[in-house]
N, C-alpha and C positions, 0 to 999 in steps of 0.2 A: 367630735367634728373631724379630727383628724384621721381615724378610720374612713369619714366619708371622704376624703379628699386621695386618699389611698386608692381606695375602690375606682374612685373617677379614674387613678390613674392608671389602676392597671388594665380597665376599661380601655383607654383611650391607648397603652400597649397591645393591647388584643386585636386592635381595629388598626392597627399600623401595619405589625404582623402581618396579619390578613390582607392588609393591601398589597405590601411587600411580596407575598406569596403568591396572589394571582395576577400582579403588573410587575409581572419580573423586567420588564423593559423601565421599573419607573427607580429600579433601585439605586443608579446614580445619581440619585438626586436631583434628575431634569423630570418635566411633565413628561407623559408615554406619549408619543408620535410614530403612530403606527405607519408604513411605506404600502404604496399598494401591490396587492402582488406582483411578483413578474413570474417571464417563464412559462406563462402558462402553455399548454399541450395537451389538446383534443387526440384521441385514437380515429383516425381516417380508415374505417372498414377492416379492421384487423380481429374483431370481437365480433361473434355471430349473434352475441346475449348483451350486451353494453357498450358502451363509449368508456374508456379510461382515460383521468384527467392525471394531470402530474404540474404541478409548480415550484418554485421556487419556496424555501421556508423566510419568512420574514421575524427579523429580531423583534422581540415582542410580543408576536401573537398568541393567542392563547387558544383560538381557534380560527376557522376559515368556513365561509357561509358561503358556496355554491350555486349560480343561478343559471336558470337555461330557458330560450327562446327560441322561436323558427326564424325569428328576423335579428338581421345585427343591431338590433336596437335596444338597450338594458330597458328603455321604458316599459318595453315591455314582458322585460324576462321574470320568473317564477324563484321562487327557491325551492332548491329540491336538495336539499340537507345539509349536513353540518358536517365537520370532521377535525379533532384534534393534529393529524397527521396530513402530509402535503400531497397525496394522492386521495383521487375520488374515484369509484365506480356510479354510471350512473346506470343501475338494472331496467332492463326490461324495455328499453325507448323503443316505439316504431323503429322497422329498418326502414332503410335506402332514404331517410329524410333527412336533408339536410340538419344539421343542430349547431346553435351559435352559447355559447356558454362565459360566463365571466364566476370570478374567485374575491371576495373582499374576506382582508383579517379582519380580529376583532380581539379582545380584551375589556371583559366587561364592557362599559358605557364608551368605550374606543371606537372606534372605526374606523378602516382603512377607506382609498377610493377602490372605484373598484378595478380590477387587474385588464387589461383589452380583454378584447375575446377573440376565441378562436375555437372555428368551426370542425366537429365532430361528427362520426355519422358511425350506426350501426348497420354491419354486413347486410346483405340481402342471403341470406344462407342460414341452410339447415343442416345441425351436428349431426352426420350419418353414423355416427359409433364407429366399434362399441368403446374407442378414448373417449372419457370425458376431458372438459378443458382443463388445466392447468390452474388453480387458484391461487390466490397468495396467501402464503403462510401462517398460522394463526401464530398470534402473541399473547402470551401467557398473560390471563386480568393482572398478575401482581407487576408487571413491566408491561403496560399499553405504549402499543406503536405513537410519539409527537414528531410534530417538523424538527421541534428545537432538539428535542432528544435526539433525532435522526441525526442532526447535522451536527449536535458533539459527537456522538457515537462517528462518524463522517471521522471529524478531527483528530480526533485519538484513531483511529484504525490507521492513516495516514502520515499519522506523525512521529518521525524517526526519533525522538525527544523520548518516546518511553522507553526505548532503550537504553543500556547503561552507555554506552559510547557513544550515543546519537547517530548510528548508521544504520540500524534496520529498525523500519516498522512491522506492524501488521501488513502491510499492505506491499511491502517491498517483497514478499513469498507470493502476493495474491493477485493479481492482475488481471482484469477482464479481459481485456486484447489478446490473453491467452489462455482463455477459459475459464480463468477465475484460478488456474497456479501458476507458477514461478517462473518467467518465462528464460530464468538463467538456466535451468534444469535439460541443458538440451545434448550436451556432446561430451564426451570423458577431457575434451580440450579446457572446459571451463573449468574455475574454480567450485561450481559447485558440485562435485563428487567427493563421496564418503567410500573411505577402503574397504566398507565392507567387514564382515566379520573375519578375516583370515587377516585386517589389517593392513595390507600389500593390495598398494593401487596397480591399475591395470591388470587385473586377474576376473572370470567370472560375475565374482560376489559383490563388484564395483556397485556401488548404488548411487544414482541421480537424485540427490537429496536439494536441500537449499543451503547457502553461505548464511550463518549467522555473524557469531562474532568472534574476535581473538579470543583465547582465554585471558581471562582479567581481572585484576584487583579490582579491590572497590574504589580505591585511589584513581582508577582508571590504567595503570598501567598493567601491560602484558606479562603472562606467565608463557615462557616456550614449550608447546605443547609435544611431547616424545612423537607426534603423527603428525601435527600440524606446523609446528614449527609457532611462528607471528602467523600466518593464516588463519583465515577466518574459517572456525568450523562449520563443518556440513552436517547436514539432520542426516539421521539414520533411514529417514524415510522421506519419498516424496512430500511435497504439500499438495492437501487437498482443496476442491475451486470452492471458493467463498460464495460465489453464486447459487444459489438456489441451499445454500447450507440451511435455512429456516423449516426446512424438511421433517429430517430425517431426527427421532427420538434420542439415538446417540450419537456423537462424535468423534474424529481422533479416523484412523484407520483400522483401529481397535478396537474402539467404541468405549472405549473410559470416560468420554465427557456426559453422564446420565443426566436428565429431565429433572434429579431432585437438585436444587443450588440453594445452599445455604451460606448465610454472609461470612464473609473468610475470617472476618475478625472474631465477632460472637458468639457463630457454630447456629445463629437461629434459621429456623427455615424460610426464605425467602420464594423460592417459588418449587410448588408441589412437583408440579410437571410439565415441562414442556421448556425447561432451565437449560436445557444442554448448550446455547449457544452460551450463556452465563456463565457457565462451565468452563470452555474452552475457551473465551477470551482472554482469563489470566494465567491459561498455565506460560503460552511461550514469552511472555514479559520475564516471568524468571524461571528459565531454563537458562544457564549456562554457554548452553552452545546457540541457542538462537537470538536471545536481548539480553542477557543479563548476566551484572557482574557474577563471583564465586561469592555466594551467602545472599546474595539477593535477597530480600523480603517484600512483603505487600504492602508491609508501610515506606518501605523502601521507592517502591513503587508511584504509589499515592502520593508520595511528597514531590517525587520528581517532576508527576503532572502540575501538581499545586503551584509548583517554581517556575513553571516554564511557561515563553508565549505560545501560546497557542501556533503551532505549523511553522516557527521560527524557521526554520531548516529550509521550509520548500521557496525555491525560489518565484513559483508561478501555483495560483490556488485560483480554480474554476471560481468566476465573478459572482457567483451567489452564495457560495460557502464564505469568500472574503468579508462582500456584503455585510452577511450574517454575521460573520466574528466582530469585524467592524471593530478592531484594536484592542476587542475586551481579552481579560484576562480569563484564564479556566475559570477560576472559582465564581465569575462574572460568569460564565456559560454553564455553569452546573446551577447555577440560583436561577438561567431562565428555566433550564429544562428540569429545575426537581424541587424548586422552590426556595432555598439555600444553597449557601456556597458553596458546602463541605465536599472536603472532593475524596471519597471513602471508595476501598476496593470495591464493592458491589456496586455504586453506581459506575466505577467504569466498566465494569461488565457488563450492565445494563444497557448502556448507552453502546456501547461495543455491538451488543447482541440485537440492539433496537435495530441501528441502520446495516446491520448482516440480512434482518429481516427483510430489508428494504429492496435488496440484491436478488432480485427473482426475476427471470427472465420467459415469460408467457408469448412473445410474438414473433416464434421463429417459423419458419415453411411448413414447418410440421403442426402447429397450430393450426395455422389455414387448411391445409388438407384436413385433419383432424375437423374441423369445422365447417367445411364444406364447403370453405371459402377460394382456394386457389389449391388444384391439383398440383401437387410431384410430378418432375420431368418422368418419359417412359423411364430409364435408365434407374431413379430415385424410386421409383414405384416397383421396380423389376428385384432392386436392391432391399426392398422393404419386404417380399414377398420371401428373400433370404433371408433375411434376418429373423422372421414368425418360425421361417421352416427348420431355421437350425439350432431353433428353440432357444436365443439371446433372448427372448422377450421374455422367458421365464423369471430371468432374473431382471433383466432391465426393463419393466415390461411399462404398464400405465402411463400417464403425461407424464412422469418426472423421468421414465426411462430407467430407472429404476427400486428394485424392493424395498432396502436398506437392510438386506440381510447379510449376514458372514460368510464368507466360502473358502473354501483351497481350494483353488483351479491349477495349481503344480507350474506356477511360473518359477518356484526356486524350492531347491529341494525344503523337507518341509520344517525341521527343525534350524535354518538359519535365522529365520524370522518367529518366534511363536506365534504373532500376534493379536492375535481375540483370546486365545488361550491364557495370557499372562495376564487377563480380567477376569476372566470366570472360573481356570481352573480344570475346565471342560475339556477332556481329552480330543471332544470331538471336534473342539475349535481351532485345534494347533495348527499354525502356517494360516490359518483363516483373516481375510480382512472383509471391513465392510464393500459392498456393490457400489459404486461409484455410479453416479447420476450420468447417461451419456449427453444429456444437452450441453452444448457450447465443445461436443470433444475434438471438434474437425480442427478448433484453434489451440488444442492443446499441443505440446511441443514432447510429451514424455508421458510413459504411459503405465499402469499399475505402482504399487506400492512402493516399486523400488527404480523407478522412470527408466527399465529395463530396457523396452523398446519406443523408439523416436519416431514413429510413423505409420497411420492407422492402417496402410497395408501390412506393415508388421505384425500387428496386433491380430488383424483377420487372418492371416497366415499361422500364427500361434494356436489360435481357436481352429484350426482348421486342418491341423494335425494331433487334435488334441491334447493340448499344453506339453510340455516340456519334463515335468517328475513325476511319479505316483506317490500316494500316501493313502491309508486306510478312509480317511476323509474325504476325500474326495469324490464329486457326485458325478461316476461314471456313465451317468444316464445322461447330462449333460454337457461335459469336459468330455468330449468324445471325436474322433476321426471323421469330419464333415464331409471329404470328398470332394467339395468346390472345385470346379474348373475354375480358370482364370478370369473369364467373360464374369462370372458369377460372385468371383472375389472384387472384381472392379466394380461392381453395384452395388453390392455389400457397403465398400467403401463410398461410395458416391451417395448412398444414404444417409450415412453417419455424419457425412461432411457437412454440404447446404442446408439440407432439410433441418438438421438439429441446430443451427446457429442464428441465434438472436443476435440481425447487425447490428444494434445497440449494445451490446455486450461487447462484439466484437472492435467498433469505434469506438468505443467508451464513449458514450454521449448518454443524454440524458439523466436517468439514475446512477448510469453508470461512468460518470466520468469522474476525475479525479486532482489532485494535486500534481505536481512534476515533486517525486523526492529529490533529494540533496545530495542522496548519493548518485541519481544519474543526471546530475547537472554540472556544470564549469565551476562550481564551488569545490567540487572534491580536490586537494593539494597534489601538484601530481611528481610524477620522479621526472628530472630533467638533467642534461649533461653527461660526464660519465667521472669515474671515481681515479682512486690511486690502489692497486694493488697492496693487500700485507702477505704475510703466512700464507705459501702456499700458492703465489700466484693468482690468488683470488681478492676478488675488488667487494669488499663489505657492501651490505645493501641496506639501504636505509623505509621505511616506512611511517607516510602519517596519514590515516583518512578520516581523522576527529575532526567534526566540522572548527573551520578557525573562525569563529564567532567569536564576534566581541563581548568578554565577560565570561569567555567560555576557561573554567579554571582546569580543564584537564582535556588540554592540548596534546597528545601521545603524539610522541615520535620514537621510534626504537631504529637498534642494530644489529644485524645479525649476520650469519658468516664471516664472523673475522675472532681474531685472536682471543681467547680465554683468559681472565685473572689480567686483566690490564686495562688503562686508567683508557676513559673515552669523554671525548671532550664535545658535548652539541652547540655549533655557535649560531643563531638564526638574526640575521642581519637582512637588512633592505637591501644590500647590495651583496649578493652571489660572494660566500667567503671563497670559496674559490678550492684550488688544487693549490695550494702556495710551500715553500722552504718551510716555514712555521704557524704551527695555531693560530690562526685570529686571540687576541687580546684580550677583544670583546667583542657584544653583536649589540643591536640595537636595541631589539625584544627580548634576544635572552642569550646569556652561556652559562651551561650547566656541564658540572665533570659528574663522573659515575664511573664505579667499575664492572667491569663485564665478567658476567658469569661466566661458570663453567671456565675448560681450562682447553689448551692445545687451538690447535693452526683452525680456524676455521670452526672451531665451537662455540665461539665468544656470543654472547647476546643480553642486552642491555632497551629500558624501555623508561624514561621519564615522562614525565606530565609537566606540562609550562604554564602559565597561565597568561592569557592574551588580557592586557588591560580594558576595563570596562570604560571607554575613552574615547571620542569620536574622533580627538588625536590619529586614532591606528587604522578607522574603520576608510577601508577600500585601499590602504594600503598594499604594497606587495613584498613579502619575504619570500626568504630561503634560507633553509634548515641543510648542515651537515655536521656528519660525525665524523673526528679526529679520534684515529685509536692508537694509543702507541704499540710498536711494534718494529720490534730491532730489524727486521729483514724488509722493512719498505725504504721506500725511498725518503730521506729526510728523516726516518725515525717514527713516520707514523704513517697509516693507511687513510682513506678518506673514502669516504662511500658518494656516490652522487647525489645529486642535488633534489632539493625537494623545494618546490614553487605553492605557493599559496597568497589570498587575498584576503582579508578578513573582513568579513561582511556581520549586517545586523543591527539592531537598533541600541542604543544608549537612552539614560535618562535626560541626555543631552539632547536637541534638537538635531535632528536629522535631516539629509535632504532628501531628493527621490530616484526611484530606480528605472534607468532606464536600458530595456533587452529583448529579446527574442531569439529566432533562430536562424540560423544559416543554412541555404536548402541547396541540394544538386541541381541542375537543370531540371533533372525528373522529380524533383520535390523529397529527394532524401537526405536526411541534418549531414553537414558534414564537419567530423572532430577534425581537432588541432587545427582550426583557422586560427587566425589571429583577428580580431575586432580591434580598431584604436577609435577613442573619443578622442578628437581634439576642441577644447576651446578658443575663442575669438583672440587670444593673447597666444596661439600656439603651443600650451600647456596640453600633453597629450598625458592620455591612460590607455594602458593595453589589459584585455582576457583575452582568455584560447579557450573555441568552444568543446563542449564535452560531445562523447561518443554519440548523441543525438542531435549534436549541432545546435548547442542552446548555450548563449552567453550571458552576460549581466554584468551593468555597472550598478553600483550601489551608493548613495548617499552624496548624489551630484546636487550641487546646488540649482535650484528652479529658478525657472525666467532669465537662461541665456542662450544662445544658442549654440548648439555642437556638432562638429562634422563627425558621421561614424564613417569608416570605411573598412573594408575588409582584404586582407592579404591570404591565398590558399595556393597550393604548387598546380590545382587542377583547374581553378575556377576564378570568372572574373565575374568582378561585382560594383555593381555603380553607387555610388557614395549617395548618403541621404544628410538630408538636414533636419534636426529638431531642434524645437524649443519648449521642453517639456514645462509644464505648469503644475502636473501631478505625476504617477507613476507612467512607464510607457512601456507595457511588458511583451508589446505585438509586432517590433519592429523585426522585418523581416529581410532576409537580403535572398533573393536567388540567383543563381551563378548563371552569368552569358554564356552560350555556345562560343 
């Protein structure tokens, strides 16, 4: 008997299991209650062969069942398929008829309502060749494209959390608004340039790379790097655009990232072919110079997702990805999209590589020409007709624009860079990179492998003298002396610009819109006032840009240029310790002593970790951080570096209140930094932020249901005071400055 009672049970485990795995919405232990969709979006004449739908992914669903009607009336609409993933085509419809369409989830015996509808219509137009259209990406059977997958893979690309310092994501190098790379990559002024192989900046071999991170312990504290110093290191190479990456067989600029991925842990094969986004999503987690501490690992990795809320960091998350999170934890978001919670390197690659898939941009000007749908200005068509003649389309040629082959075109001599070469070995690969896709390039800001030249007439001017160094490799039949007059190079350009740009790539809307990271918002801590001189006439400089999150236990702050071999004191107190005769005693949050490496006048440099209590106590609080170094030749006996201002934001297990912010605009609508925003309450209790370089600020953890006056102070702009009485979050308040 008790075998039978066994049986029952494990019976009746199997059939739990199995629920658990296909009502991943029901695992909290609530009934599934599916949302109807939103978001939905018909294609208005942009397809000469389909209507393309796109919505919102809904927590829960396990699919989405599509209908469509000539009248806005569901009574009478059709189903015309199914699809695990939040995008539909719908093949083949009559042109030029109007089409009304609606989207319900589903999950097993579930059902959602159904989503509005919204009216869709195929082109009246026929593909004149010889481009065919543009399709999307295929995804490997062993990783099929979901919503839910979509929109972890969304989460993780976004979130500065998988980094070992929490200040770059995937997505902080990757930017649609600038063609899908880095849109810091732009001038030798910024911090993101790499010295190049002769190591000495400002020389030739300068390369436009991306800012990763400091070098860093695993503690979190900085190692002073003999070229970077506390800077955040730069990639050896540009980033390449995340848009349209679902392409191309391999990856990287080199092509290292191959089509076979096998799970990092086990070594087993996971997908045959067609892996290479799988590939490339975990190497820059631990890289060194772009996310990750020195020794990084993949369980290193794994775990830090496991730990972390989902997009903690970002101050503002597009309302359907929030939606979707909807407060749950990762391992909640990996049991909706893979059935369980386990949060294993390969599903974040997976999920990484899903919504990479997603990032494909088919409805720019050259579509429509391409389809018969809307001609190219004379000017674009004049320029296109250069482009065939000067034989670009060899290599950039079909709808993607281009092959995904290797070349030297002699933008630097050719042994600075090997790069395909240090894959294959191939003599005839040296100095070779992959062809770069030119859709979306008119919004690029830096251009080839090493973001050499900043402007696409630079670039057809390079091509147009036939690149810059020789090497045996290179294919003289095409890297050749084009002749272009001026009139000729300005159409060239004028091609490349409009025609190739998907204004939804461009906006960031739609698929392609996004989080606001943490690094480009009013939460970054910033340097304010000024210091005291030690050694050498020089005023120590202080740095912290560790988000100050509450609970966050590796808070960096360091010091550098000041005195070597001598005791450094950091006191971070709610009130500004100051310039004073003597040390602060103590600070509120923290004083911590250390001594500074290294030795002599201005080589000193020192970096601790604090940890910000896990306490709604501290949360929206405001500190400042300085360092006291001693040093006989300052004033008083020791140097002080200036101040460093921060707020501490974030949630606790405590009860939290809500956030309320937005941005500050010029008259002409552009953010403007260093405003001051003050909230005051009905008792005159004020709170002050200063907005960040896009004019976005944030209070945090205000209590709901009272009301509060914001107002804004700026040296340029006047701005009229509002009233709120938040009841939930209010992340839209906006101020635009008076003439």
């Amino acid at each position: 008997m008790i075998y039978v009672k066994l049986s029952v049970i494990a019976v009746f485990v199997c059939l739990l299991a199995g629920r658990l795995l296909i009502e991943p919405g029901a695992t909290s232990g609530q009934s599934l209650v599916l949302d109807a969709p939103t978001g939905l979006s018909a294609s208005d004449g942009v397809y000469n062969n389909k209507v393309g739908l796109h919505w919102d992914a809904i927590r829960g669903a396990a699919v989405y069942r599509v209908f469509r009607s000539t009248s806005n009336e569901i009574s009478g609409a059709v189903e015309i398929g199914t699809t695990s993933a939040n995008t539909f085509f719908d093949i083949g419809v009559t042109s030029g008829i109007p089409l009304f369409y609606w989207v319900r989830a589903e999950n097993g015996a579930v059902e959602s309502a159904f989503s509005d509808s919204d009216q869709g219509l195929r082109a009246v137009a026929v593909n004149p060749g010889p481009v065919a259209p543009l399709e999307p990406p295929p995804a490997p059977p062993a990783n099929p494209i979901t919503a839910a997958k979509t929109y972890l893979g969304k989460a993780l690309f976004w979130d500065e959390q998988l980094s070992s310092t929490g200040t770059v994501a995937c997505g902080t190098c990757h930017h649609a608004g600038s063609g899908g790379v880095d849109p810091r990559s732009t001038s030798p002024s910024t911090p993101s340039v790499n010295a190049g192989p002769d190591q000495v900046m400002g020389t030739p071999d300068d390369i436009r790379g991306s800012a990763g991170v400091a070098m860093t312990n695993a503690d979190g504290t900085y190692i002073a790097s003999p070229v970077t110093a506390f800077a955040e290191q730069v990639t050896a190479r540009k980033s390449v655009s995340h848009v349209n990456s679902g392409y191309p067989n391999l990856l990287f600029w080199d092509g290292r990232a191959s089509g076979l991925f096998r799970d990092p842990l086990s070594n087993a094969v996971v997908i045959n072919i067609g892996g290479a986004l799988e590939n490339q999503a975990l190497e820059p987690p631990l890289s060194s110079v772009e996310m990750a501490h020195i020794g990084r690992t993949i369980t290193d990795l794994a775990a830090r997702v496991a730990d972390s809320r989902p997009l903690e960091l970002s101050p503002t998350l597009p309302n359907a990805l929030r939606r979707w999170i909807d407060g749950r934890s990762y391992p909640e978001l990996f049991a909706e999209a893979f059935g369980s919670p386990e949060v294993t390197p390969s599903r974040i690659a997976m999920a990484i590589a899903t919504y990479q898939r997603t990032q494909f941009s088919d409805r720019a000007p050259i579509d429509l020409a391409n389809g018969g749908i809307a001609p190219l200005t004379d000017q674009e068509q004049r320029g296109r007709n250069v482009f065939n003649a000067s034989s670009c389309n060899v290599c950039h040629g079909g709808s993607l624009f281009s092959d995904n082959s290797f070349r030297y075109i002699g933008v630097r001599p050719q042994g600075e860079d090997l790069g395909r070469f240090n894959v294959t070995g191939n003599n005839g690969d040296r100095g070779s990179f992959r062809v770069p896709s030119l859709r979306n390039v008119g919004l690029r800001n830096s251009f080839f492998h090493n973001g050499q030249f900043t402007s696409l007439e630079q670039v057809v001017a390079f091509y147009n003298r036939g690149g810059d160094f020789n090497a045996p490799n290179k294919p003289q039949g095409l890297i050749r002396p084009l002749g272009l007059n001026a009139n000729q190079q300005a159409d060239l350009v004028a091609f490349l610009r409009r025609p190739l740009t998907d204004m939804r790539v461009a906006t960031e809307t739609e698929r392609f819109d996004r989080p606001v990271l943490y690094m480009e918002s009013s939460r970054v801590p910033r340097v304010t006032g000024t210091g005291r001189a030690g050694s050498g006439g020089v005023i120590p400089s202080i740095k912290a840009i560790s988000p100050p999150l509450v609970g966050n236990s590796q808070f960096v702050v360091s010091v550098s240029g000041t005195l070597g071999n001598s005791t450094a004191t950091l006191v971070v107190d709610s009130v500004d310790p100051g310039v004073g005769p003597s040390v602060p005693a103590s600070g509120d949050l923290a004083r911590v002593t250390t001594t500074t490496q290294n030795s002599g006048a201005g080589n000193g440099w020192a970096s601790v970790a604090i940890e910000i209590p896990d306490s709604i106590a501290v949360v929206g609080r405001t500190f400042f951080a300085r360092w006291h170094v001693s040093d006989p030749e300052a004033a008083s006996g020791f140097s002080v570096t200036p101040a460093v201002e921060f707020t501490i934001f974030g949630n606790t297990s405590e009860a939290t209140g809500v956030s309320i912010g937005g941005r500050v605009l010029s008259s002409d609508g552009l953010g403007v930094r260093n405003a001051t925003v003050v909230m005051t309450d009905s008792a005159g209790v004020t709170r002050r932020v200063t907005t960040s370089s896009f004019g976005i600020y944030l209070f945090e953890n205000v209590p709901a249901g009272h009301a509060y006056t914001l107002s804004v102070s700026s040296k340029r702009y006047r701005f009229a005071p509002q009233v709120v009485m938040p009841s939930g979050n209010l992340t839209d308040i906006d101020f635009l400055g008076l003439q």
